[in-house]
Backbone as numpy.savetxt, mean C-alpha at the origin, in Angstrom:
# Nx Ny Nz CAx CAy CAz Cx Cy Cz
-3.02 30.71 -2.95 -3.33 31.41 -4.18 -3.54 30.41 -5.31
-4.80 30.74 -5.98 -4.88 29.79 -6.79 -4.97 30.39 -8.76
-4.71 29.81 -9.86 -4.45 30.24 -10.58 -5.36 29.85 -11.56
-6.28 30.59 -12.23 -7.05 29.44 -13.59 -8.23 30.35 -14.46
-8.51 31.64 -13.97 -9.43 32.51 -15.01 -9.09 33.88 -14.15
-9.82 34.64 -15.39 -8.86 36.36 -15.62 -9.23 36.97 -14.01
-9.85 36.71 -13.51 -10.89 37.37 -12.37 -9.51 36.69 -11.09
-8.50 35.70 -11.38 -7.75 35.39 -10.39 -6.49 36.45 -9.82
-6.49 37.34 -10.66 -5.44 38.47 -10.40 -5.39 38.98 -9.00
-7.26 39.67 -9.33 -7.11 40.55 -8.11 -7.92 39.76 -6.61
-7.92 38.36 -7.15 -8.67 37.45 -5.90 -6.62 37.33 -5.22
-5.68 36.92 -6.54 -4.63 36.60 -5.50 -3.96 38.27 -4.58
-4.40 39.02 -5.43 -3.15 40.18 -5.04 -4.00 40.31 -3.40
-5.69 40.37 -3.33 -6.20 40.26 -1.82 -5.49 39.24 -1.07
-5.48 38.00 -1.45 -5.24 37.27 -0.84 -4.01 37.09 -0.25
-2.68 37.65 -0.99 -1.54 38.16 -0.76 -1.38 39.42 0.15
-2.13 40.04 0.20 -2.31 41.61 0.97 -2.80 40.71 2.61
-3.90 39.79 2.32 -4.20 39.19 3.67 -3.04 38.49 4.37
-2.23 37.56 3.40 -1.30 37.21 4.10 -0.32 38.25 5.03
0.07 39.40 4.06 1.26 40.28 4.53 0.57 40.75 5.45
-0.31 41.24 5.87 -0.95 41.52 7.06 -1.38 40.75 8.42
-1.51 39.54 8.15 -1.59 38.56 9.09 0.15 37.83 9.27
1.16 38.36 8.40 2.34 37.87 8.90 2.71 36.66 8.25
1.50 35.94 7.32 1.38 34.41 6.92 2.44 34.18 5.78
3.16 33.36 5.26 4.20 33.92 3.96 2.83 33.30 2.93
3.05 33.73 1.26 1.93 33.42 0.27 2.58 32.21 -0.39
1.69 31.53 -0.50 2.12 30.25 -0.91 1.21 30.50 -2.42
1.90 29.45 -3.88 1.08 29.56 -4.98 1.34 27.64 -5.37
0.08 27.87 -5.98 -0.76 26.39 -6.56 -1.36 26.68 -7.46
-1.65 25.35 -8.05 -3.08 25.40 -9.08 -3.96 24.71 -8.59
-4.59 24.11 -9.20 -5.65 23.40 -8.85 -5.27 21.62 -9.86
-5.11 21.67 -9.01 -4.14 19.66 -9.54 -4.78 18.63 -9.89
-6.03 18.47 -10.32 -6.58 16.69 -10.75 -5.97 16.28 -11.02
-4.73 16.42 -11.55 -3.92 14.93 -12.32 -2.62 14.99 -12.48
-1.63 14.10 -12.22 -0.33 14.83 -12.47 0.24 15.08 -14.26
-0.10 14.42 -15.55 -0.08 15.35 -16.29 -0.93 15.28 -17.15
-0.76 16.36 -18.47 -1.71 16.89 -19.37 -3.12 15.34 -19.92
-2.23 13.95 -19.64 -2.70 13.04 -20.25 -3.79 12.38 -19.13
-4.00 13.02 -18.51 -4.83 12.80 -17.32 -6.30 13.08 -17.60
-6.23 14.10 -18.52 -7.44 15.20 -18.55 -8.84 14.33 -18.74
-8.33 13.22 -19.93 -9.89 12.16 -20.24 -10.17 11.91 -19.11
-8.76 11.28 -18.29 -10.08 10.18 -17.27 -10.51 11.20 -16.24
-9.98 12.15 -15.95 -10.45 12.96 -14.83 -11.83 13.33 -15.27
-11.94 13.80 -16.45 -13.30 14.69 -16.75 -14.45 13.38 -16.81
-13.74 11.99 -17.42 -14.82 10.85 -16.97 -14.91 10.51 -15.79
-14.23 10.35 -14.71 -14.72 9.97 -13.66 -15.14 11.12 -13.04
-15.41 12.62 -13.12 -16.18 13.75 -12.41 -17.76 13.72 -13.30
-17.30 12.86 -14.62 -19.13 12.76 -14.90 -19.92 11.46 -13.96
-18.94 10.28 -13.91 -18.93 9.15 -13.19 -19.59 9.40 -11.83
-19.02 10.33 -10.51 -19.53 10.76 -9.86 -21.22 12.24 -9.72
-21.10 12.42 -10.65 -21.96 13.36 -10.91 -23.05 12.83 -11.32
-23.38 11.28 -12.20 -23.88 10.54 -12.60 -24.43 11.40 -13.80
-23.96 11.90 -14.88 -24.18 12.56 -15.89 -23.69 12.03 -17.08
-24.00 12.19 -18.32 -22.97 11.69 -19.49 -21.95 13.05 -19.37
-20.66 12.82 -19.96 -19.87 13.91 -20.40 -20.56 14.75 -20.99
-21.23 14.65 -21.90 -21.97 15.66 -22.68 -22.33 16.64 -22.12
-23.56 16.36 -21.37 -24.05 17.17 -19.97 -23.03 18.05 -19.32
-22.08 17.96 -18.88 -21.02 18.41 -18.38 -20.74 19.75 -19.22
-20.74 19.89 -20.10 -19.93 20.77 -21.35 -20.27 22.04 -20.22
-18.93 23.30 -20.15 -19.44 24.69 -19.57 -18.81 24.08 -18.00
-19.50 22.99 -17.40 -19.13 23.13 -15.73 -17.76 22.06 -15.57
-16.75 21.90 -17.04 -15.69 21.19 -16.57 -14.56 22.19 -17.43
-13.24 22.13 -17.30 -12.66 23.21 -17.81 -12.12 22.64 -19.33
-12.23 23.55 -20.27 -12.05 22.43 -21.73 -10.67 22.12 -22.12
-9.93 22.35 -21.46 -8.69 21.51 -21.42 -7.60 21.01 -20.59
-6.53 20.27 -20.73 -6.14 19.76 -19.65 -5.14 20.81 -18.62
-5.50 21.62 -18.21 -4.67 22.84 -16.86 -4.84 22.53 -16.35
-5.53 21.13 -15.14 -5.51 21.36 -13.80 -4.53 19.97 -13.59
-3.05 20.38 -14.21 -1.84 19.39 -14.42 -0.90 19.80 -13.46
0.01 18.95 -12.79 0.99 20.10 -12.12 1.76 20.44 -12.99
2.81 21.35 -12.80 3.48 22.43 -13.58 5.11 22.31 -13.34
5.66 22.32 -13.81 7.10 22.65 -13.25 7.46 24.21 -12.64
8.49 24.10 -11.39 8.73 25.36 -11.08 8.73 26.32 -12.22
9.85 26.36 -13.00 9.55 27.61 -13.88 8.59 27.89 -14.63
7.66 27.38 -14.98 6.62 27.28 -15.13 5.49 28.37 -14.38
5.76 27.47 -13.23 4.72 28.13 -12.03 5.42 29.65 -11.62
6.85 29.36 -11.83 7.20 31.47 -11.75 6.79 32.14 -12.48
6.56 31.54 -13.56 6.27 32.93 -14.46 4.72 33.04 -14.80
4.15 32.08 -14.23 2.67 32.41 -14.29 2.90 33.14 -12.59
2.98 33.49 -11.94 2.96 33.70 -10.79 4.14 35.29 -10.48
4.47 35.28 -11.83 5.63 36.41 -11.47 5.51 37.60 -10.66
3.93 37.93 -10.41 3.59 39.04 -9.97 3.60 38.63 -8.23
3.56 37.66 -7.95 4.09 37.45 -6.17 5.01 37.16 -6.48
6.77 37.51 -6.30 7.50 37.04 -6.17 7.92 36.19 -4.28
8.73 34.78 -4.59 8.73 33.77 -3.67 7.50 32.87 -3.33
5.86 33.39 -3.96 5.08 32.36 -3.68 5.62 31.08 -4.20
6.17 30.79 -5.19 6.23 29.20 -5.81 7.21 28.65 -5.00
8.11 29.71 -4.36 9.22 28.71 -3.55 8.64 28.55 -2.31
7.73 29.13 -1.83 7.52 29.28 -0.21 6.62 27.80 -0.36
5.96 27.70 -1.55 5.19 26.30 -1.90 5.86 25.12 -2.08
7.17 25.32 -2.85 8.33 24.52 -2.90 8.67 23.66 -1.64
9.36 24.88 -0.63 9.41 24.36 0.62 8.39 23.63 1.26
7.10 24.49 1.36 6.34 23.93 2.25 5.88 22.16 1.95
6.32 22.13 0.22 5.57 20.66 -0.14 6.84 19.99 0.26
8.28 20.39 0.59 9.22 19.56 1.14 8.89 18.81 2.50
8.62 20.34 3.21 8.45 19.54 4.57 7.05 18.92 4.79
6.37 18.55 3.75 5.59 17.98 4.11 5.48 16.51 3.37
6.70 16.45 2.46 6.68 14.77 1.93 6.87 14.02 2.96
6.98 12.78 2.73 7.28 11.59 3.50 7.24 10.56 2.97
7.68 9.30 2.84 8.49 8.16 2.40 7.20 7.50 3.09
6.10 6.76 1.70 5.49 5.64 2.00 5.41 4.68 2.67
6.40 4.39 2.40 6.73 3.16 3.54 6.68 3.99 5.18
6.67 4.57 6.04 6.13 4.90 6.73 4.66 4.48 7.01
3.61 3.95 6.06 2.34 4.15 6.28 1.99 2.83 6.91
3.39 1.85 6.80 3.35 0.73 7.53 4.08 0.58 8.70
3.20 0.14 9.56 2.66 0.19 10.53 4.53 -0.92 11.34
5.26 -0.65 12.15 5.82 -1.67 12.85 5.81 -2.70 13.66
5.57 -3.82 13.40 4.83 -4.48 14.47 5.89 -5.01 15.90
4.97 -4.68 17.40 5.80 -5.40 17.92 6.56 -6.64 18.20
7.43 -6.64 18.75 8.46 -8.10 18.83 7.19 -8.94 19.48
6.92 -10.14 18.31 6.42 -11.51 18.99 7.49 -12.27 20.06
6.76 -12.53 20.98 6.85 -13.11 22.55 7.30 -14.58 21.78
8.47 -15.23 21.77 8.78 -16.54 21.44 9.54 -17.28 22.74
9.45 -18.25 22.54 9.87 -19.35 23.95 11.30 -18.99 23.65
12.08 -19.23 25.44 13.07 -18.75 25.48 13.99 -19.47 24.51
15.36 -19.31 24.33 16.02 -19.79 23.30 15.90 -19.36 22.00
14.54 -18.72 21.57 14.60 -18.65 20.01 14.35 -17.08 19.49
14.85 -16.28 18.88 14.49 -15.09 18.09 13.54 -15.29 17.06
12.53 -14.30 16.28 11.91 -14.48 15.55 12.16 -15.02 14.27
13.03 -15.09 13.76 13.43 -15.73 12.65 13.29 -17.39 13.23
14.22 -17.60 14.11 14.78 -19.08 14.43 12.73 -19.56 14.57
12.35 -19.10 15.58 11.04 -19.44 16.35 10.11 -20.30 14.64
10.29 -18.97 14.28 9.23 -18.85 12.51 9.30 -20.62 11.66
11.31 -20.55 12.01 11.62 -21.46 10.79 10.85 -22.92 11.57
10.97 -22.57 12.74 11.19 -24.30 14.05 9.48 -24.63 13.72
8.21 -23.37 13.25 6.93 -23.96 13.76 6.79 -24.22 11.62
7.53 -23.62 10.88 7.13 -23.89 9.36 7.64 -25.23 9.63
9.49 -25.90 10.07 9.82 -26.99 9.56 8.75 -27.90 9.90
8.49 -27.92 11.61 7.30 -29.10 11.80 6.03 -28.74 11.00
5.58 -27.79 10.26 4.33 -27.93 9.28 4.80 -28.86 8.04
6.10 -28.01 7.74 5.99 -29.09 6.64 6.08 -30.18 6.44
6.88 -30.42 7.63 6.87 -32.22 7.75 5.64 -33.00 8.02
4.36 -32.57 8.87 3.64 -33.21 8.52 2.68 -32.94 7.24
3.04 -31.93 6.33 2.05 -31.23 5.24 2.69 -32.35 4.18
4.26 -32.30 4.12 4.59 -32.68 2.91 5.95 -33.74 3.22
6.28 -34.11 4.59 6.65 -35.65 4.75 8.06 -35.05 4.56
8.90 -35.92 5.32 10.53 -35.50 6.03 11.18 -34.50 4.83
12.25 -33.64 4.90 13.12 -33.24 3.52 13.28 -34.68 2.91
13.87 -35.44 3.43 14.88 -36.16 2.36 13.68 -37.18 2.19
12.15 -37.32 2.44 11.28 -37.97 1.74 10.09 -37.25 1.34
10.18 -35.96 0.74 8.89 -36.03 0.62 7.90 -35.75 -0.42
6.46 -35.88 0.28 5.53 -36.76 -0.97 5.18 -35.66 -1.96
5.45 -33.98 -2.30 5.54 -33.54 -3.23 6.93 -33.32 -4.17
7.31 -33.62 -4.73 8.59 -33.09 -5.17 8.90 -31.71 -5.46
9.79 -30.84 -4.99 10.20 -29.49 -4.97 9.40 -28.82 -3.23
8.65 -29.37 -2.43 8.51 -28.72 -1.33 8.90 -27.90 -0.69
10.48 -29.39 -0.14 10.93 -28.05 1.18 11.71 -27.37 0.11
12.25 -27.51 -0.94 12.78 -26.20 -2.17 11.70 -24.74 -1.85
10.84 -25.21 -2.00 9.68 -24.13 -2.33 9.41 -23.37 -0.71
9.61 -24.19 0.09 9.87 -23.75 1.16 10.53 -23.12 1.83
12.06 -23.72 1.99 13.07 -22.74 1.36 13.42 -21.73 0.92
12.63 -21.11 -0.05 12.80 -20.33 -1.29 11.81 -18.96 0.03
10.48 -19.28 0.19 9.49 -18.42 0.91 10.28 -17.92 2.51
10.82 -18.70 2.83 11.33 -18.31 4.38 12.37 -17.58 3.73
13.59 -17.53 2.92 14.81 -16.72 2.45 14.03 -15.31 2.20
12.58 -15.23 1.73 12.30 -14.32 1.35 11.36 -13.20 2.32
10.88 -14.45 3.20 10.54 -14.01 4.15 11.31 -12.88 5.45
12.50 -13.03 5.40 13.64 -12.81 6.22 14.00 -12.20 5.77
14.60 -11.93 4.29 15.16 -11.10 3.31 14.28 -9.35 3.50
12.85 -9.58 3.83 12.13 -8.76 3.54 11.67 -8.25 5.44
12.35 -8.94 6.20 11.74 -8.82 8.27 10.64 -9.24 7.78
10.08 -10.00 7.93 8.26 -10.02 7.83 8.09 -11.16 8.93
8.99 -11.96 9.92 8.88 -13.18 10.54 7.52 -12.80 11.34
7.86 -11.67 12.22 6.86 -11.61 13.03 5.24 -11.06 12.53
5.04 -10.62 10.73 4.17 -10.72 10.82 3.48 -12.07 10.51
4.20 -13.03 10.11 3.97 -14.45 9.77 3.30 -15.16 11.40
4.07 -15.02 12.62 3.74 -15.22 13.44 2.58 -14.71 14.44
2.34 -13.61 13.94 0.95 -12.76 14.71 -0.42 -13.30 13.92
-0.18 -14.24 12.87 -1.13 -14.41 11.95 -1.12 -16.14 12.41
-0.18 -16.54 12.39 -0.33 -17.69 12.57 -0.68 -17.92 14.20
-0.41 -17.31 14.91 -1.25 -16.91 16.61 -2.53 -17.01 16.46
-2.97 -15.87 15.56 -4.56 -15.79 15.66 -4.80 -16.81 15.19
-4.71 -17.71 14.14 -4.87 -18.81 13.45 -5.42 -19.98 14.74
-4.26 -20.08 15.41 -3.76 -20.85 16.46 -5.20 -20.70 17.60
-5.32 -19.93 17.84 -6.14 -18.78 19.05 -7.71 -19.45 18.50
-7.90 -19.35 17.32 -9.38 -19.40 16.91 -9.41 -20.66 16.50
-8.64 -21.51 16.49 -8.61 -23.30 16.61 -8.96 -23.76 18.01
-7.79 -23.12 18.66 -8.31 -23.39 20.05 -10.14 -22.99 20.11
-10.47 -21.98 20.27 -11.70 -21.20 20.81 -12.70 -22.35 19.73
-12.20 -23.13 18.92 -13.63 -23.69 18.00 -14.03 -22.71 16.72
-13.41 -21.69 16.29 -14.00 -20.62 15.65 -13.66 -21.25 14.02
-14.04 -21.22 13.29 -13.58 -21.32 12.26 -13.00 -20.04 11.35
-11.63 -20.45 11.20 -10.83 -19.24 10.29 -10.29 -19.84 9.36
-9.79 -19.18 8.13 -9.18 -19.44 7.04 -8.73 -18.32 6.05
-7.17 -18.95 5.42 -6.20 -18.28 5.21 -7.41 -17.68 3.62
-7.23 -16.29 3.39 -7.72 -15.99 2.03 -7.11 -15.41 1.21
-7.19 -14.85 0.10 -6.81 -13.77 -1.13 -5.19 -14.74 -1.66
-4.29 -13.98 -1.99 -3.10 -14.34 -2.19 -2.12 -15.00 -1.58
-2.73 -14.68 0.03 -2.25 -15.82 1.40 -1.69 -17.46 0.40
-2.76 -17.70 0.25 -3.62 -19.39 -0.56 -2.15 -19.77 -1.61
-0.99 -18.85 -2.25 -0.06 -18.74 -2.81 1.26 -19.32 -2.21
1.04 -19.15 -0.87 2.35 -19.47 -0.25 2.40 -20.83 0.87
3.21 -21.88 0.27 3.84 -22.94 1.19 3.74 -22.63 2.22
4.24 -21.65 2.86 4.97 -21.13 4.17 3.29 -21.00 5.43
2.33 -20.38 4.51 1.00 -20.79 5.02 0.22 -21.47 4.96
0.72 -22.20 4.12 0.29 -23.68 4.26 0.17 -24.71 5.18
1.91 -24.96 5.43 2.91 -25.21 6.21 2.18 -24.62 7.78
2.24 -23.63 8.13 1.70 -22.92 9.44 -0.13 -23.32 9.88
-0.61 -24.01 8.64 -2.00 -24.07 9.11 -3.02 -22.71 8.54
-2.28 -21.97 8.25 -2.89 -20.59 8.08 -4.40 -20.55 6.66
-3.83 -21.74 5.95 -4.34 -21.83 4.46 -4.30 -23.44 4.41
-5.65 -23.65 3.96 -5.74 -25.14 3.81 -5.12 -25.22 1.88
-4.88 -24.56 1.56 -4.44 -24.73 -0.15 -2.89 -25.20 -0.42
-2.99 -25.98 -0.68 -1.71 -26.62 -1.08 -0.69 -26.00 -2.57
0.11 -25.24 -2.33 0.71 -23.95 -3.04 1.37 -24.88 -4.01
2.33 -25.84 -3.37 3.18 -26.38 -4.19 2.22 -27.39 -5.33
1.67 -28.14 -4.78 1.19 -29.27 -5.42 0.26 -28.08 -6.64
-0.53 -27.29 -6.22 -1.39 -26.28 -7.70 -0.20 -25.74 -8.09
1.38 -25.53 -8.05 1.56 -24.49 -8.66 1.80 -23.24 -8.60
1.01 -22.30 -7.55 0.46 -21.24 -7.34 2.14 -20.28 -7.18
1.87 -19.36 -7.69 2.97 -18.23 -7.82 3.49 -17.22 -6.33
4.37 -18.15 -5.62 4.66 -17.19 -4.22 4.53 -15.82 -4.34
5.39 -15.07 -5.41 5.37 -13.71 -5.38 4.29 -13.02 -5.53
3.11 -13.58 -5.65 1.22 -12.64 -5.92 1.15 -12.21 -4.48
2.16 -13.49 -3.63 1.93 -12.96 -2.19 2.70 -12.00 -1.62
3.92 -12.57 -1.83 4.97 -11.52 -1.35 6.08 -11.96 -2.37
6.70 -10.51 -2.38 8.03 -10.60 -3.58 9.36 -9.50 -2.90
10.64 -9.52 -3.20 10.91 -8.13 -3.03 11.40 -7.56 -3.52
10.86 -7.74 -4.96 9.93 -6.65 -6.06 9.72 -5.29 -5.70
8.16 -5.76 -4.36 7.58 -4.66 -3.84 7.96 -4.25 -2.69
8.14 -3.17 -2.74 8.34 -2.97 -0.92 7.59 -2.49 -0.09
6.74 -3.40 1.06 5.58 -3.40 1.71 5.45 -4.72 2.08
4.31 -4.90 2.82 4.11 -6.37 3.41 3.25 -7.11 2.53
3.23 -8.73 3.04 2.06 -8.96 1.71 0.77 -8.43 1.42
0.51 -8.56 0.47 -0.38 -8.19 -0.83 -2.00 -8.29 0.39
-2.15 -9.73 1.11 -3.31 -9.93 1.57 -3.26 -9.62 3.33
-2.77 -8.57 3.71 -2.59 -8.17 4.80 -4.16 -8.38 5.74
-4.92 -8.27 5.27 -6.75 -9.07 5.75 -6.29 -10.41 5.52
-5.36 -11.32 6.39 -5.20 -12.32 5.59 -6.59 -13.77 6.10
-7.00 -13.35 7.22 -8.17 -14.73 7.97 -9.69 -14.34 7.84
-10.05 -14.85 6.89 -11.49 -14.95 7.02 -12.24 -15.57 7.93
-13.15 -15.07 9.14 -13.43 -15.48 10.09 -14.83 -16.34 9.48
-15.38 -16.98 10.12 -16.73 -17.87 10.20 -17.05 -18.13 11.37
-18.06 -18.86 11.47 -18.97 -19.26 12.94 -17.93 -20.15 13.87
-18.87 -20.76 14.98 -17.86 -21.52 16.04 -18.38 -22.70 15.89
-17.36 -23.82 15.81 -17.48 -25.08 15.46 -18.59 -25.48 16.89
-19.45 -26.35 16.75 -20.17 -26.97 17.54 -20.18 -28.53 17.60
């Protein structure tokens, strides 16, 4: 059931009569572009945006003010008073149908590491030998703050499980060296020691500077930022 000009009365009371007859319970809505009233500019600009029209043009086929906001329950009862339970049967139904974002990421399976090591241990054993030859022993080496900075990315790395996606990336990395292919680390990747360190990114994080957390922080909760992280190219000849 939907709610928004005078002619909607007797479209819902049918539509309610269809339900009770088909057994269906009536559910009530509006019609939602935006979640609130302050929405209304950009919605009505980006429906001229797609329409390829000026706003002007528009005047008559957009609604002249901001209602298509969501509403609070009481709200929505008493515009709706005449079905009683549609707003809750909507209530419910938008319960069981939330779900927790983080869901939309994906679990990856357990990387295959040589016996002896778990993914964490495996991660730290192939960064320490990067960095040692990237940036020369801990207790010598040729950037100052390195293995700090290094350090700092694996605590956070771990802090956040992400070992094994560090390692499925640094595989393929690995995989398309072997094969001759040319790959390289891109976007916010280019930020972090830790892919540096792995080969993943020829950009040297520490020595520019570059801000770990553009890559990963846990700030956010999700994986990093440049999840496309290898730009592929041709095969070395």
């Amino acid at each position: 059931m939907g709610h928004g000009d005078p002619l909607d009365t007797a479209r819902n009371d049918a539509l309610a009569l269809l339900g009770a007859e088909a057994g269906v319970p009536t559910v009530a809505t509006n019609n939602v572009h935006y979640a609130t009233p302050a929405g209304y500019r950009l919605a009505t600009t980006l429906a001229a945006v797609r329409a390829r029209r000026p706003l002007a043009e528009l005047e008559g086929w957009l609604p002249s003010g901001p209602a298509a906001c969501l509403r609070s329950g009481d709200e929505q009862r008493r515009r709706f008073a005449r079905w009683p339970g549609a707003v809750d049967q909507a209530a419910e139904l938008g319960a069981a149908c939330a779900f927790d974002l983080r869901l939309v990421a994906p679990k990856l399976p357990d990387f295959p590491v040589p016996e002896g090591f778990d993914e964490r241990r495996y991660l730290r054993h192939l960064v320490h030998e990067g960095a040692r030859a990237r940036y020369g022993p801990r207790d010598d080496e040729r950037i100052p703050g390195a293995w700090a900075q290094i350090d700092h990315e694996l605590s956070v790395i771990e802090a956040l499980g992400f070992e094994g996606y560090f390692l499925v990336v640094w595989d393929i990395a690995e995989v398309c060296r072997r094969l001759g292919i040319y790959c390289q680390g891109r976007g916010s990747a280019a930020n972090s020691a830790v892919c540096f360190a792995l080969g993943i990114t020829n950009v040297d994080a520490v020595a520019l500077g570059l801000l770990f957390e553009r890559f990963l922080s846990p700030a956010r909760d999700g994986p990093p930022t440049s999840t496309s992280t290898l730009s592929r190219g041709g095969v070395r000849r």
